[in-house]
N, C-alpha and C positions, 0 to 999 in steps of 0.2 A: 477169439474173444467174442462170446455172443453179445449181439449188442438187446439191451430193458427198453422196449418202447410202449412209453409213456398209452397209457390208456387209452385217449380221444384219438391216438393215430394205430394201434393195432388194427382198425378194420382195413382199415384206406391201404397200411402196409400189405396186408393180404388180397386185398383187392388189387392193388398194383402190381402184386408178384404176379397173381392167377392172369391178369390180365397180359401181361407182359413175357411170362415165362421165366422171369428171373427166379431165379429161388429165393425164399422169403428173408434168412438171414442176410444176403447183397444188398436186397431193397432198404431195410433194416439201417445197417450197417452205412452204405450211402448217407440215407437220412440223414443218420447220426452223423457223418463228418461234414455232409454240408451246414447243418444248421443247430445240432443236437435237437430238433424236434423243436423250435421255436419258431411261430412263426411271423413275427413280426419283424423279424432278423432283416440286415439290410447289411453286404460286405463292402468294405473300401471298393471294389472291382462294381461296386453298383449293382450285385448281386439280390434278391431279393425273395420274402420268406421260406419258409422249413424246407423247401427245395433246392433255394438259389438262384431262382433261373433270372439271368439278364433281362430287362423287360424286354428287349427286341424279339429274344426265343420266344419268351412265353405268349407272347400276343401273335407270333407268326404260328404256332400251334393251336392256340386255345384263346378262349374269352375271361372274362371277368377281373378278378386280384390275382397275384398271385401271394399277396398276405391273405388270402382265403384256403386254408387249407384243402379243402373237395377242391376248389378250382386248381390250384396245383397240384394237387393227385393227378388230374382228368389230362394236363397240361402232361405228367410226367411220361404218362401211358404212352399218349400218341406222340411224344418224342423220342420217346426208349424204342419205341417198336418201330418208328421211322430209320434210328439208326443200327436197332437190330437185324431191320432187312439191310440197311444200307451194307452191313459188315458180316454178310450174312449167317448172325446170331450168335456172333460172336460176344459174348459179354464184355473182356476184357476191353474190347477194341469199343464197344458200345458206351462204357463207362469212360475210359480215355478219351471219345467226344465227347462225350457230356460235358466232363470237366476243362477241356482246351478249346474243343471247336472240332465238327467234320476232316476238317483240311488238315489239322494238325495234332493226330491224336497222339505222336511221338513223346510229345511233351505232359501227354497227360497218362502215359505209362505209369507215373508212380503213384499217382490217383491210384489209376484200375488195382493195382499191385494192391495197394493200403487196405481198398474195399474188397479185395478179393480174401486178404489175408483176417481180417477183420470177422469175414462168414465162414472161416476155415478153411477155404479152396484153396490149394496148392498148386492146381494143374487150367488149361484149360477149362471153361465153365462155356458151355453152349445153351442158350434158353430153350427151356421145350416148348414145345408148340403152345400159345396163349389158353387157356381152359374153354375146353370146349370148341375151338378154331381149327382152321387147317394152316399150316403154315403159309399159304398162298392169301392167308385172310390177312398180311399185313397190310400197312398204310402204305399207299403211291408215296413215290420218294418225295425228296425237297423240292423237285419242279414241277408240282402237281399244278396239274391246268385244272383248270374252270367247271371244268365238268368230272374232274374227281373227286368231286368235296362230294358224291355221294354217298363215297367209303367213311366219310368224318360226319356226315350226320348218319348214316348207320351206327358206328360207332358210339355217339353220342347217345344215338337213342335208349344202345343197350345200358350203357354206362349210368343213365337216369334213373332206366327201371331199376339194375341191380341196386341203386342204391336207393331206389324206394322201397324197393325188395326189404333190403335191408337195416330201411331209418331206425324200425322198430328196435332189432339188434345194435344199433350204433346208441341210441337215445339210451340203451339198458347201460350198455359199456362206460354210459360220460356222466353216469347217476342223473341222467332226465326224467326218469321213468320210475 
């Protein structure tokens, strides 16, 4: 089943996928069962906007809201790609922590399953390389010391420009323009 996403989140979708390696319809697909694309959304579980993230995740990844859609994009990246090297690049296992936790992605098998089945994928799903990166360009894992945050303000940096890159095309997308 492919999943319609909603207008003002196609770019941020493709920019998550290129960035991440997921294939676009999983990114998609995710979205969609986390939040349908809304993002002021807030779950019983304390979950919060179009992504869902716990606030403890999202602020141990990234800054800002995460009812800011760009800030929760930015947040998705460098968590997906934290747990993609964690699991290394493995989708299914990558989506199964998302939805459970690192430690316990047993439980979040049928997550993985739902968003795999959702993009069509019937078999394994491995991410390819982020666009443009080498596989060796992911993020130091969850116990990044002090002095590897210079991988996340690299990251960040590129992550600005493309999407200054891009405002022009975003703004056309959301009838700003």
């Amino acid at each position: 089943m492919a999943v319609n996403v909603p207008g003002p989140y196609v770019l941020l979708v493709k920019l998550m996928s290129g960035a991440t390696g997921i294939p676009y319809q999983v990114v998609a697909c995710q979205a969609n069962a986390e939040s349908g694309f809304q993002a002021n959304v807030v779950s019983s579980a304390g979950a919060e906007g179009w992504l869902q993230f716990l606030p403890s995740t999202f602020y141990s990844v990234w800054h800002g809201s995460p009812f800011n859609i760009t800030d929760a994009a930015n947040a998705y990246v460098v968590y997906m790609r934290a747990l993609l090297r964690e699991f290394g690049g493995n989708v299914r296992n990558a989506l199964a922590a998302y939805n459970a936790g690192p430690g316990n992605i047993a439980a979040g098998f049928g997550y993985a399953d739902g968003i795999l089945r959702c993009a069509g994928s019937s078999g394994v799903v491995n991410a390819a390389p982020p666009s443009g990166q080498l596989p060796s360009d992911l993020p130091p894992g969850p116990d990044v010391q002090a002095d590897d945050w210079s991988w996340y303000i690299g990251q960040s940096s590129r992550w600005v420009n493309d999407m200054a890159n891009s405002l022009h095309s975003y703004a056309l997308l959301i009838g700003r323009l």
